[in-house]
Structure formats: structure tokens, C-alpha cells
C-alpha positions, -999 to +999 in steps of 0.1 A: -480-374-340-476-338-325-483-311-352-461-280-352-472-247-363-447-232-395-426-205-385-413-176-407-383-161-400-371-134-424-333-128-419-312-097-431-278-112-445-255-083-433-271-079-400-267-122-395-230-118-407-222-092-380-239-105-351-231-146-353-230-151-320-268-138-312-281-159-334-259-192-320-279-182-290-309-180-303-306-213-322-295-237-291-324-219-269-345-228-295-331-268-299-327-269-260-368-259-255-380-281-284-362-310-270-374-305-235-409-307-246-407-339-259-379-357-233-409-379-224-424-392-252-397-398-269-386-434-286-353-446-303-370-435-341-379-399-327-342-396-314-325-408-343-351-376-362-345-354-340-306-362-344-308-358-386-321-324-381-293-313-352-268-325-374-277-305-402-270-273-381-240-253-388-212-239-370-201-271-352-200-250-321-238-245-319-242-276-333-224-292-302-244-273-277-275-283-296-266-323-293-253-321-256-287-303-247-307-330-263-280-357-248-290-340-210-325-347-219-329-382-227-301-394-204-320-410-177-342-429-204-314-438-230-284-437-213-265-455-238-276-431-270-270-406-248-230-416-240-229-426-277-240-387-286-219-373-260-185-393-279-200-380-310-198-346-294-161-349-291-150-364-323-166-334-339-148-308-311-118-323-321-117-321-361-127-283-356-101-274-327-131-267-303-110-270-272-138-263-249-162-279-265-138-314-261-134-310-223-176-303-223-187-331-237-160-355-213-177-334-183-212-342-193-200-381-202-183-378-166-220-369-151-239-395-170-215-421-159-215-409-119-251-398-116-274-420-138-250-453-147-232-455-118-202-468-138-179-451-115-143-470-132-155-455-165-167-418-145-126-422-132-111-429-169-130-400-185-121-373-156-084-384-164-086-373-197-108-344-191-082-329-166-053-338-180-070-317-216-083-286-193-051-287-176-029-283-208-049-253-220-054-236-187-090-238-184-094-232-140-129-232-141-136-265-159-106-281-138-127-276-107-162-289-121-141-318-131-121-326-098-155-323-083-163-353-103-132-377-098-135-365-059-175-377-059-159-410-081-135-417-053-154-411-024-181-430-037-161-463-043-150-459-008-113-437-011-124-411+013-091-397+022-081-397-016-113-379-023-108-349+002-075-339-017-096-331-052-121-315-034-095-292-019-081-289-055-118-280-071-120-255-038-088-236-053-097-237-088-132-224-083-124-194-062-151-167-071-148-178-106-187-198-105-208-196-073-231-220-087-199-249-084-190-231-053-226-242-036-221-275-056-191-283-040-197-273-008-232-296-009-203-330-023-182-321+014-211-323+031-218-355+017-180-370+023-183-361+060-220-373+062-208-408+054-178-405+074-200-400+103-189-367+105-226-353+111-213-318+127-187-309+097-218-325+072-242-298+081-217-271+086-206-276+046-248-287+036-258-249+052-225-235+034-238-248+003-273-235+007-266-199+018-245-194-015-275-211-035-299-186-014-275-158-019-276-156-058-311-167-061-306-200-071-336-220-055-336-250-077-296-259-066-304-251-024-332-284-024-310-311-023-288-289+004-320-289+025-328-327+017-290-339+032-296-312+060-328-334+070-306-367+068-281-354+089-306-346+115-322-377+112-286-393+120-285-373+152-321-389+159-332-345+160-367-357+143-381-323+142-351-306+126-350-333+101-386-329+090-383-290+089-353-290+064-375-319+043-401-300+044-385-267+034-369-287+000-403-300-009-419-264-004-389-254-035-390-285-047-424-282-062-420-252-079-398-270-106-421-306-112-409-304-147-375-307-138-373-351-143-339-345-116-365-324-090-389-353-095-362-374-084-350-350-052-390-347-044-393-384-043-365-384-019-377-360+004-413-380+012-393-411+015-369-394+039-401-377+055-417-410+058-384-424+081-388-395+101-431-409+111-423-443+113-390-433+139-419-410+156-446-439+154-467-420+131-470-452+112-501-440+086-484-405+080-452-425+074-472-445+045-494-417+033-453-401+022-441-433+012-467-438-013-458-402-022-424-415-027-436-446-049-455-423-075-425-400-078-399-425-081-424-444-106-421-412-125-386-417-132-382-447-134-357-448-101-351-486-081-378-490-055-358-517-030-355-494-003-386-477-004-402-513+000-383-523+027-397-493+043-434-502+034-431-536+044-418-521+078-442-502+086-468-530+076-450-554+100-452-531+130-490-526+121-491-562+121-505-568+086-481-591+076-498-605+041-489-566+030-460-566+049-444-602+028-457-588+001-434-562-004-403-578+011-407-606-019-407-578-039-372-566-028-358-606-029-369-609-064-344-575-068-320-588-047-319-619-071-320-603-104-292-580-093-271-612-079-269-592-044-259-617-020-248-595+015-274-568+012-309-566+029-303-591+056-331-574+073-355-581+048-345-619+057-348-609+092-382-592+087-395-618+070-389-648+097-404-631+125-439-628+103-435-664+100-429-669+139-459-649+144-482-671+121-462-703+130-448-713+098-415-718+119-399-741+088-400-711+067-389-685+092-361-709+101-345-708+062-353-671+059-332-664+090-304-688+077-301-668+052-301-634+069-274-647+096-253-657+063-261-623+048-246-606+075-219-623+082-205-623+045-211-582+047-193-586+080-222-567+106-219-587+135-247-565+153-273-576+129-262-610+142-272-607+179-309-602+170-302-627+145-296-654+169-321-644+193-346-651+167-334-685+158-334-688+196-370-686+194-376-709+164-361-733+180-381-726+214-415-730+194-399-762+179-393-780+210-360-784+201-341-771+235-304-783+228-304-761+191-328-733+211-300-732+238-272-734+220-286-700+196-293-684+230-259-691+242-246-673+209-262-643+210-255-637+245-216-643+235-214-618+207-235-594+228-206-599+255-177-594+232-195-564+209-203-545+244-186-557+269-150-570+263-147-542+236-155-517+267-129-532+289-101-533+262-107-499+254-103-484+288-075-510+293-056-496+261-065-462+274-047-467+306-017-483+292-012-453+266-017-426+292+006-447+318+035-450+289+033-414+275+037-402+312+064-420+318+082-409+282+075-373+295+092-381+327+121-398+307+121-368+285+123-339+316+153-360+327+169-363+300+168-326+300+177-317+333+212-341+328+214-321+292+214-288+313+241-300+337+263-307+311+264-277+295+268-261+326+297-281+341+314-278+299+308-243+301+328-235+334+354-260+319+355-248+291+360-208+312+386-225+328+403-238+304+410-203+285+420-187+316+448-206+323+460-208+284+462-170+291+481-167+324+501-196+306+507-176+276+515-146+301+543-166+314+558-175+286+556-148+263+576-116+264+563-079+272+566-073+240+532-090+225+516-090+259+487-070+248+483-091+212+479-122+234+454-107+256+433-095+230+434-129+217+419-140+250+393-121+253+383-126+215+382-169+221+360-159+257+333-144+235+336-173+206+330-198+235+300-178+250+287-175+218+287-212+209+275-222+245+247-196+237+242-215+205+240-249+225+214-232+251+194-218+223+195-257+206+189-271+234+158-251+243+145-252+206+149-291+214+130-292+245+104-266+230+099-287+197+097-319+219+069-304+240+051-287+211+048-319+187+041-340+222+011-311+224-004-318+191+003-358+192-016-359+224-047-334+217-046-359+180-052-389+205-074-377+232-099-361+201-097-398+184-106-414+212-131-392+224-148-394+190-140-431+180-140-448+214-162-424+246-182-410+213-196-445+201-199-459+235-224-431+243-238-437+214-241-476+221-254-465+259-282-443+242-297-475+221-296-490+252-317-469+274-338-467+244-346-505+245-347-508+282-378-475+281-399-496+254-395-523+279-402-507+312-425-480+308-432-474+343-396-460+342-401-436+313-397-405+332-360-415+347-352-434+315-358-402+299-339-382+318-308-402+317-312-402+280-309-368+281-282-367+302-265-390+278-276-370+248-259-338+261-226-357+271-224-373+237-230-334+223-203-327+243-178-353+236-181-340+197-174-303+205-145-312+227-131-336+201-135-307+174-122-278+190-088-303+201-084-311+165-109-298+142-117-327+112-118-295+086-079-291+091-064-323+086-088-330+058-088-300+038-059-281+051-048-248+070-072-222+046-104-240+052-097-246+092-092-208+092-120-198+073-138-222+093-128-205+126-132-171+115-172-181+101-178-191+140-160-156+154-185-137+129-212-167+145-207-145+180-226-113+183-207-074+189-176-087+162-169-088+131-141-108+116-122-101+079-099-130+066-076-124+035-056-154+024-033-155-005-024-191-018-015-184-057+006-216-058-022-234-044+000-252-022+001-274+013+024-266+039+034-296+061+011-310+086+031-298+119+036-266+102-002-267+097-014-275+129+017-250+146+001-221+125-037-231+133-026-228+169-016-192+168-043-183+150-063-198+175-044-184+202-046-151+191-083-156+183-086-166+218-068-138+235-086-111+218-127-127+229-112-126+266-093-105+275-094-078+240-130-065+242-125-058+208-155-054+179-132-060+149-107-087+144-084-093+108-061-119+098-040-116+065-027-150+053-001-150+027+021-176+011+049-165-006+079-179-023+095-193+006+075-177+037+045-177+049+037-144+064+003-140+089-006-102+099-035-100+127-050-071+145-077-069+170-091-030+175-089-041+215-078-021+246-046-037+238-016-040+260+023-033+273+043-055+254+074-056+274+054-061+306+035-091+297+068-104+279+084-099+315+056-116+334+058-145+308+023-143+300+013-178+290-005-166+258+022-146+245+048-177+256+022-203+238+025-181+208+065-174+204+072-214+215+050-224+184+070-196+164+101-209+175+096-243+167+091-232+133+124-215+130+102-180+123+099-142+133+077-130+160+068-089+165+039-080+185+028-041+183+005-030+209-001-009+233-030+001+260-063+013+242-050+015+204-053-022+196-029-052+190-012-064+159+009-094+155+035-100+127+047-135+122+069-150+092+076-184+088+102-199+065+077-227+045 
């Protein structure tokens, strides 16, 4: 039993009275320390101890921060007792009308339920109630730590959409309330877009989330920013990257070992540093880190699965298969007990081609049953082509030519339709859109040519018409009221120009809006299916060339070479498809696209770009309205690099009641308004369609050498 040294403390009444809240302080620090010390060797008897003599301190409010610190502590270990303390927490918040203190201890049930129980139905039912309590009493800054939560909840059950709404909401709440959250939440986007397969918008949020982390000191919170950077690199198969950012978080990491949660992050770093060896075929570096990994994750008592399957990997390409089964039992012993049934086909996989090796082809032939129904429950029919071709084999070593064939015959088939037929439909559907939207345009620019005819051929009849009601009228009526009737003429001749102006002005706002939203639909479908269809076949033609180098080596220069070629295309395909329609706008909105835009401008050297928005109502326009206003941003943005030579850009943003007003000014060489309306400068025209079509105001103030300004207002 740990002795503890007595400690005297002599207190002065008057002085205690005055200065409570000092000695609160002192009293959690104090709790929060003690408990630390002993979150390891710790057992149910020592908790319920250690709870007697928390409960005896007084107010409630210290009291509370004393039980949530222990709670924090023995979370990972007693995750139960800790939930049970956490309620506790609460039912004590409530009887003394400790509203903070309530919504507190549902945030820190929240993070036990997310993080360490993975109870994410029970994570969703206690952000309800914490929101819907922080909401009532106007507490912004715990409203965004808990829409951080229910966003993570949702995205992690697989609502990805759903999930990018709360993060927007936890954005607004936040504001420059907490940087810590800020870097926090910036870290959970990068996340949501990594397993979108967003890898581009992932490490533009993960290096976000770092520099504000870096900015305010806060080393401890950047590691697991740096860890995601180096799985996002490892995605995009950029090894040396990868291991540069893992090793960076390690390098942190270790400067906080008695942190259990860094433990965890450190274990995760060598495991991810080992991937990166065994991908470069540095197969005893990639097991000196896994062990590495083992010891950590031992440490916290964190599931080993995947870690094995990475052992027994690296055994199997070694080809120390006793070692190699070893390990992979290990992982279907876990996969039983945990009554996983479509996870882990590879370990199946893994397993039968040991057994071919050592010729035990009854066994490999039920472990790759079993992988082939693995992966077809969890519904990867890539995993099956391999599949096949190993039962293929089995069957080959068997003697057993009409099964052997018939698994051949398989694998070739699903190879066909995965790469093959699913090529030639795409570039079929491809065709057919592209041949039917030209043909609606061509419907659509007749349509508008017969519209202009008519008005033409109403107008003159219409001209006509009052002319000879006048001369009519002339006739008919005397001398005497001559001049009242020609008035009259001449005041229905201007009502009928202005209502045929009215119809040309319609008509043009028709044909403009028509174009505009026929703009964004099509910039929408060319980015899609340069990212979902051109994007994954170069993807798919990259693992192909890699196969076809480890089996022709005495091509490796030119397979190289074209992988290369194929590397820089499939870079290219992604910066296209993001600058037609960036993944930040239609996820998070209009503010973050802009800010986004305005973080590349001050990305390019010689200017310097300022960006005020003002959202109080933190509200959403519409999605055309979005992507109309993005544009002339962008447009602007975009006149100014080429043509400006300016060193300072600005863009004021604000929503009001029922405008939306944007003021931006470039300190260019600027230029004559009226001429380059004249000329009908395709800019300037780009800019005042898209204003148009939005029913707003357009004023441009510039002219040569003092700098352009643009004021636009929007009805919203």
C-alpha cells in the first residue's frame, strides 16, 4: 500500500471566505494530480475509496470537477464505473441548478461512449440531450464541442452527408471562442474527407488543424494531426511524405509517455510506420515498428487484430509461415469471439496460400471457402478475383481439371466485368450524356431564336395597331379634343415599349438563367466524373502497371515511366475536378469555399489577401445562390492575378436581413469601366450574367492605376 506523507495546511477563515474560488482551484488541481498518479494501479476497492473521500468535498461545484477528473482517469480501464460516475455527476448538477456542470458531465459521457465504448447509438442519445440543454441556456461554446461529437457519431456509423451539416454548425458556434476546438475540429473534417476518399480536402483540413495547434503552443493536440497527415500520404502511395509526418508525431509524441491517450497515438504511429516498410519492402524495419506497436498497444490494453494481420504479413512474404499462421489464428480466434463473420477475408486468403506452399491443399481449400464467402457477404468483389485464382490453383495441385477450370473460368469473368465491361459502360454513358445535353442546348438556342421572332413580329403589331386607333380616332373625333386624344397615343406607345422591354428583359433573364444553371449542372457532371469515373480508372491503371513491373522486370525502366505518367495525370484529374467544383462548397457551404480560396491566394507569393464575413444568423443560402456567388468571387479573384498586378486583394462578406451584400477591392492598375462594358469584356459579362440571374445589383468603381472595387447586393 502506497504511504502518503501528512500535510498541514493552516487556513485563515476571512481570507478563505473571500477568495472561494482560489481555493476550488486549488482543491480540484490537487484531486486531479493525486488521481493521475494512481490511474494505473488502481482496482474496483481503491475507486470506490477514492470516491468516499471526493464525495465528502464541498461545494458541489468542485466536488463535480473533482469526480469528472477521476472519471477521465480510469475510463479506458473501468469504463462502466466511469459512465456510472459521470450520471452521478449530473444528478448532483441538477439538485444544485449547476447548469454547466449538467451539460459537462453529458459531454464527457458523450466522449466515453464515442472514443473508448464505441457505443455510438448511446454517444447519439446523450448529444440530443446535451444540445438540446446548452441550447436552452445559450451556452455557444459547449454547443460546438457537442455538435463535434454527434457529427463524429454520424459519420462514424456511416451518415456522411448528415455529419458535414454539424460540423458546419460546431464551425459557427466555435468562432474564436476556443482555438483548442477550433484545431479539434478542423483534425474531425479531415477525418470525414479522408474516408470519403477525399485525400486532397483531408490534408488541407489535417494541416489546418495543426497550424492552429502549433500556433498557440499546443504540441500534445498537433500529434494525431501529423499521424492522419501520414495516412493520407500513405493513401496517395507518397511513402516518404507519409513516414515524415509519422515520424514528426512520434518525435511530440514522446514527450508526453504519461499521457495513457499519447500511448495510444504512439502505438499508432509505429504501426502506421511499419505499413509504410513493408509497402517499401523493408520487411525487418517494418517488424522492428510493429513490435513497437505491440508493446504500446499492450500498454493500453487496445485490440491487436490488425496489427497481427500485419505481422503475419510480413512473415508470409519472408516465407516463415509457422510465424506467419501463428498470428493469423490469433486474429480468427478474435474474429470468433467477436462473432465477425465478413471481416478479414484476407486473413482466410493469407492463410490458404501457406497451405498451397506446404501442400496441405485440403486445408487451404476450406480456408479459401471461407474467404470467398467472407467477401462476398461484405460485398468486395475484387477480393474475389484473387480469390478464385487461388482456388484455381488448389484445384490444379489436386488434379482435379474440370473444378480447376471452372475457378479459372471465374476469375477471368469477374476480372472482365470489374475492368472491362465497367470501362466500356462508362464511356458509353459518357457519350450518350454529352450527345443528349448537346442536343437539349440546340433545342434550347431554338427555342430562343423562335422566342425572339415573336416578340419582334408582336412588337411591330402591336406599333401598328396603336397607329391606326389613332388616325381612327382622328377621324372620328372633333377638333375640339384632338390634342387630348393624341396625348393619349403617345402615352399607350410608351406603355407598350415599356412592356415589350419588360418581355425582352424576361426573356433574356430566361435565356441567361438557362445558360448559367446549364454552366454549373455541367461543370457538377464533368468534376463527378472526372473524380468518380477517369479518377478511379487511373487509379485501377496504376495497380496495373504495378503488377505487370513485379512481373517483368526487364521492363522496369518503361513501366516506370508510364507509371509516372499515369501518376501525374491522376494528379491532374483531381485539381481539375476541384477547381470545377470544389468538394469544400457543397459540403460545408459558401464561407468555408471562400475562406478556402482566399488561404490558396495568400498560398501565392507578392499578395496578400483579407477576408471579412459576417454570418450572425448562421445561415445557408440556397445551393444555386451558392455556387452563383462562389463564381464571382472567383471571377473576380481571377481577374485581379491576370490581368490586376495587384499586391493586396479584400473581400467583405455580409449577410443581412434579406441581402447578402459582397464588397471587393484589388489595389491593381485597374481599368475604364465604360470601355470594357462597351467591348463586352467576357469577365465583366460572366460577372453581371451571374448577378442577374440572381435578381441583384452590380456597381463596379475603377479606374486606370487607383485600383478596382466591386459592389454587389443580392436579395437572399
Amino acid at each position: 500500500m502506497r504511504k502518503w506523507n501528512n500535510i498541514i495546511i493552516t487556513f485563515d477563515f476571512v481570507t478563505l471566505h473571500r477568495n472561494v474560488s482560489r481555493y476550488c482551484a486549488i482543491v480540484a488541481v490537487f484531486f486531479f494530480h493525486l488521481f493521475w498518479m494512481e490511474a494505473y494501479s488502481i482496482n474496483i476497492k481503491d475507486i470506490e475509496k477514492r470516491l468516499s473521500v471526493i464525495n465528502r468535498v464541498r461545494p458541489d461545484s468542485v466536488k463535480i470537477d473533482s469526480l469528472i477528473a477521476y472519471a477521465r482517469n480510469i475510463r479506458y480501464k473501468f469504463p462502466q464505473k466511469a459512465i456510472a460516475i459521470f450520471d452521478n455527476c449530473k444528478n448532483i448538477a441538477v439538485q444544485g441548478h449547476l447548469d454547466e456542470r449538467i451539460v459537462k458531465s453529458i459531454y464527457q459521457k458523450c466522449a466515453l461512449y464515442i472514443f473508448v465504448d464505441e457505443n455510438l447509438d448511446s454517444a447519439l442519445i446523450n448529444c440530443e440531450e446535451g444540445i438540446r440543454i446548452a441550447d436552452s441556456l445559450k451556452f455557444e461554446l459547449w454547443l460546438a464541442k457537442l455538435y463535434r461529437y454527434k457529427a463524429i457519431s454520424l459519420r462514424n456509423i456511416g451518415y456522411i452527408n448528415t455529419s458535414f451539416d454539424f460540423f458546419r454548425k460546431s464551425l459557427r458556434s466555435v468562432r474564436n471562442r476556443d482555438s483548442v476546438l477550433l484545431g479539434k475540429l478542423y483534425i474531425s473534417l479531415g477525418t470525414s474527407f479522408k474516408n470519403a476518399g477525399l485525400y486532397d480536402s483531408s490534408a488541407f483540413y489535417y494541416i489546418k488543424g495543426y497550424n492552429v495547434f502549433d500556433k498557440i503552443n499546443r504540441k500534445k493536440e498537433s500529434i494525431s494531426a501529423l499521424i492522419n497527415l501520414g495516412q493520407v500520404f500513405y493513401k496517395l502511395k507518397e511513402y516518404e511524405k507519409s513516414e515524415y509526418f509519422l515520424n514528426q508525431s512520434l518525435l511530440i509524441a514522446n514527450m508526453y509517455k504519461e499521457d495513457e491517450a499519447v500511448l495510444g497515438l504512439i502505438g499508432l504511429a509505429y504501426n502506421k510506420l511499419g505499413g509504410v516498410y513493408f509497402m517499401e519492402k523493408k520487411y525487418d524495419s517494418a517488424l522492428y515498428f510493429f513490435r513497437l506497436c505491440e508493446r504500446h498497444y499492450n500498454m493500453v490494453n487496445y485490440d491487436l487484430s490488425n496489427l497481427y494481420i500485419n505481422i503475419g504479413s510480413v512473415y508470409n512474404v519472408l516465407g516463415n509461415y509457422d510465424s506467419a499462421l501463428f498470428y493469423y489464428d490469433f486474429v480468427k480466434k478474435e474474429i470468433k469471439k467477436r462473432s465477425v463473420d465478413n471481416l478479414f477475408s484476407d486473413v482466410y486468403n493469407n492463410i490458404s496460400v501457406i497451405y498451397i506452399s506446404q501442400a496441405k491443399y485440403n486445408l487451404a481449400l476450406k480456408n479459401i471457402d471461407t474467404a470467398i464467402y467472407m467477401a462476398t457477404k461484405a460485398g468486395t468483389p475484387g477480393k474475389l478475383i484473387s480469390y478464385y485464382e487461388n482456388k484455381y490453383l488448389i484445384y490444379e495441385k489436386l488434379s482435379d481439371y474440370k473444378n480447376a477450370y471452372t475457378y479459372l473460368l471465374k476469375s477471368k469473368t469477374l476480372s472482365d466485368s470489374i475492368y472491362n465491361i465497367q470501362k466500356t459502360k462508362l464511356i458509353s454513358d459518357l457519350e450518350m450524356k454529352y450527345e443528349k445535353e448537346k442536343d437539349q442546348a440546340h433545342i434550347l438556342t431554338l427555342k430562343n431564336e423562335n422566342l425572339q421572332k415573336n416578340l419582334e413580329l408582336n412588337k411591330r403589331t402591336n406599333q401598328r395597331n396603336i397607329f391606326l386607333a389613332g388616325g381612327s380616332g382622328i377621324l372620328v373625333i372633333s377638333i375640339l379634343i384632338f390634342a387630348f386624344y393624341r396625348q393619349r397615343v403617345k402615352k399607350d406607345k410608351i406603355i407598350s415599349d415599356q412592356r415589350i422591354e419588360k418581355l425582352e428583359r424576361e426573356k433574356k433573364l430566361l435565356a441567361a438563367k438557362s445558360i448559367v444553371e446549364g454552366q454549373e449542372e455541367e461543370r457538377k457532371r464533368i468534376a463527378r466524373e472526372l473524380h468518380d469515373g477517369l479518377g478511379v480508372l487511373l487509379s485501377t491503371a496504376k495497380m496495373q502497371f504495378k503488377t505487370i513491373e513485379d512481373n517483368s522486370p526487364g521492363n522496369s525502366e518503361m513501366l516506370k515511366k508510364a507509371a509516372g505518367l499515369l501518376e501525374k495525370a491522376s494528379s491532374d484529374v483531381r485539381r481539375i475536378s476541384h477547381n470545377m467544383m470544389p468538394g469544400i462548397l457543397t459540403k460545408l457551404g459558401l464561407d468555408e469555399a471562400i475562406e478556402d480560396l482566399f488561404d490558396n491566394i495568400n498560398d501565392t507569393p507578392g499578395i496578400t489577401a483579407t477576408l471579412n464575413i459576417e454570418n450572425e444568423e448562421e445561415r445557408r443560402l440556397s445551393e444555386n445562390t451558392e455556387i452563383m456567388i462562389y463564381r464571382m468571387v472567383q471571377e473576380m479573384v481571377n481577374n485581379t492575378l491576370k490581368y490586376a498586378g495587384a499586391d493586396k486583394v479584400s473581400l467583405d462578406l455580409i449577410y443581412e436581413d434579406k441581402t447578402v451584400s459582397l464588397q471587393y477591392s484589388d489595389n491593381g492598375k485597374g481599368f475604364d469601366v465604360d470601355e470594357k462594358l462597351k467591348n463586352k469584356s467576357i469577365g465583366l459579362t460572366s460577372i453581371q450574367s451571374r448577378v442577374n440571374f440572381l435578381g441583384g445589383k452590380l456597381n463596379i468603381n475603377s479606374k486606370p492605376g487607383r485600383g478596382t472595387t466591386y459592389f454587389i447586393s443580392i436579395p437572399s
